[in-house]
C-alpha positions in Angstrom: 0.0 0.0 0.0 1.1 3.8 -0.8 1.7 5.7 2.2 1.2 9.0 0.6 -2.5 7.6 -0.7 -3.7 6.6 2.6 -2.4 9.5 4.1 -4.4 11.4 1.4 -7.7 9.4 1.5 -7.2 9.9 6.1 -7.2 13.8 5.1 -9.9 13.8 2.7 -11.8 11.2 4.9 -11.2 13.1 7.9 -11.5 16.8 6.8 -8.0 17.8 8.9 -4.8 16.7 8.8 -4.6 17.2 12.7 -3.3 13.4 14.1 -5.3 14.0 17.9 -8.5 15.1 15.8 -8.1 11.8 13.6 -7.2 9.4 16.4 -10.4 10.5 18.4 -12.3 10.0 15.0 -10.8 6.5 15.1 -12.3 5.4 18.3 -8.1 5.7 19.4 -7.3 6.7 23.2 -5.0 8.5 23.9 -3.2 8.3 27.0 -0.6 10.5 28.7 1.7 9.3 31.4 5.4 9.7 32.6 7.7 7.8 30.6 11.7 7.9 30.6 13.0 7.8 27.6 10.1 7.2 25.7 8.0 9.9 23.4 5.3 7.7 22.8 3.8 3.9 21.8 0.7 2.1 20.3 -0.8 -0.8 21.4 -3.5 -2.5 20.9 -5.9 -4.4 23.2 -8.6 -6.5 22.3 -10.5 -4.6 20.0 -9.2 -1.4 21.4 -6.4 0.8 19.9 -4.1 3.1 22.7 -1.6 5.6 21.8 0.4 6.1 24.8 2.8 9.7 24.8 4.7 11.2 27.3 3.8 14.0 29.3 6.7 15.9 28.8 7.2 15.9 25.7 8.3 19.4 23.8 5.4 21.2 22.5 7.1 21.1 18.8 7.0 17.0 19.0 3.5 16.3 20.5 2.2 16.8 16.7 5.1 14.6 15.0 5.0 11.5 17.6 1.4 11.5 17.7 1.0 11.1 13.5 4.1 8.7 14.1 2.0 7.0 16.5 -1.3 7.0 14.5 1.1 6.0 11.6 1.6 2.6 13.9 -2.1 2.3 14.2 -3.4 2.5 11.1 -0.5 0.2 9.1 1.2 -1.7 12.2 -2.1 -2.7 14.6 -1.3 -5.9 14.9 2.3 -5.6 15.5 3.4 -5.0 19.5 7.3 -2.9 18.2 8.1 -2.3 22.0 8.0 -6.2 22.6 9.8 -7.0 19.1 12.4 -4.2 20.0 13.2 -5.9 23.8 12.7 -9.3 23.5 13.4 -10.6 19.5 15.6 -10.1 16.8 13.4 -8.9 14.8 14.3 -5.6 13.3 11.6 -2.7 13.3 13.4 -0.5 11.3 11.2 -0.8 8.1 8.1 -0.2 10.4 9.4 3.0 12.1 10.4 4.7 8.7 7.0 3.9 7.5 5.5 5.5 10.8 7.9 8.4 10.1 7.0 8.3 6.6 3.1 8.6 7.7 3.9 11.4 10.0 5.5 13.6 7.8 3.2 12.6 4.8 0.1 13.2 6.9 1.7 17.1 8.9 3.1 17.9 5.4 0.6 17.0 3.0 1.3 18.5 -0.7 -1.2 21.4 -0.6 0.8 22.8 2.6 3.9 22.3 1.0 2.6 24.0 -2.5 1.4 27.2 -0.4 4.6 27.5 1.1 7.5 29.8 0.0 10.0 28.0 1.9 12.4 25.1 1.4 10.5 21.5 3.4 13.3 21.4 5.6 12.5 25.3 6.9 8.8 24.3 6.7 9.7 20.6 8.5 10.9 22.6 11.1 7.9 24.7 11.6 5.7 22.2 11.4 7.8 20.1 14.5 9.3 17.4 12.4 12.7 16.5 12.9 14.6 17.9 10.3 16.4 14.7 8.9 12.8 13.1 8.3 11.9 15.9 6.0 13.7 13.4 3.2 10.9 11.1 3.7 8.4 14.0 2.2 7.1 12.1 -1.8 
């Protein structure tokens, strides 16, 4: 499936690009706590889909790791990452790019970046994406 088509079809569906907006239109709790070292998770239990972020996190992130989050949701809702990252050797590199790949697909769909006069790193930056995933922009 095409990243930047779902994330299109979500946006059209959805009427917002906004990742807390769409998550609460997807029946997705979201839950805040303290965590470490941690920006966020997704899990899913039962029927029931979580998105877990950290309290603290930076103002400029809280958009990013939640559409990285709902990225997880929407493509990865069967797969636990925490448990593959601690206790196989699986590698969950392919599935975080794609989550990253949602994110910045989903915050910096083409109509923004059309409208705006500045380079996508400037406007990755604005937007709260980290500036190295602005390469991930289609």
């Amino acid at each position: 499936m095409d990243i930047k088509k779902d994330v299109e079809h979500l946006i059209g569906s959805h009427n917002t690009n906004n990742p807390f907006i769409i998550a609460n239109n997807l029946n997705i709790i979201l839950i805040y706590s303290d965590m470490k070292n941690t920006l966020g998770f997704f899990n899913k239990y039962k029927r029931s889909k979580f998105i877990h972020l950290n309290n603290k996190i930076p103002d400029n992130l809280k958009n990013f790791v939640c559409a990285h989050e709902l990225g997880h949701a929407i493509r990865h809702a069967d797969m636990n990452t925490p448990f593959l990252k601690s206790h196989t050797l699986f590698s969950t590199d392919k599935i975080e790019r794609e989550a990253n790949t949602f994110a910045v697909e989903l915050l910096m769909p083409d109509s923004l970046v059309k409208k705006s006069e500045c380079s996508i790193y400037l406007l990755a930056m604005a937007l709260g994406i980290p500036g190295k995933l602005a390469d991930l922009k289609k």
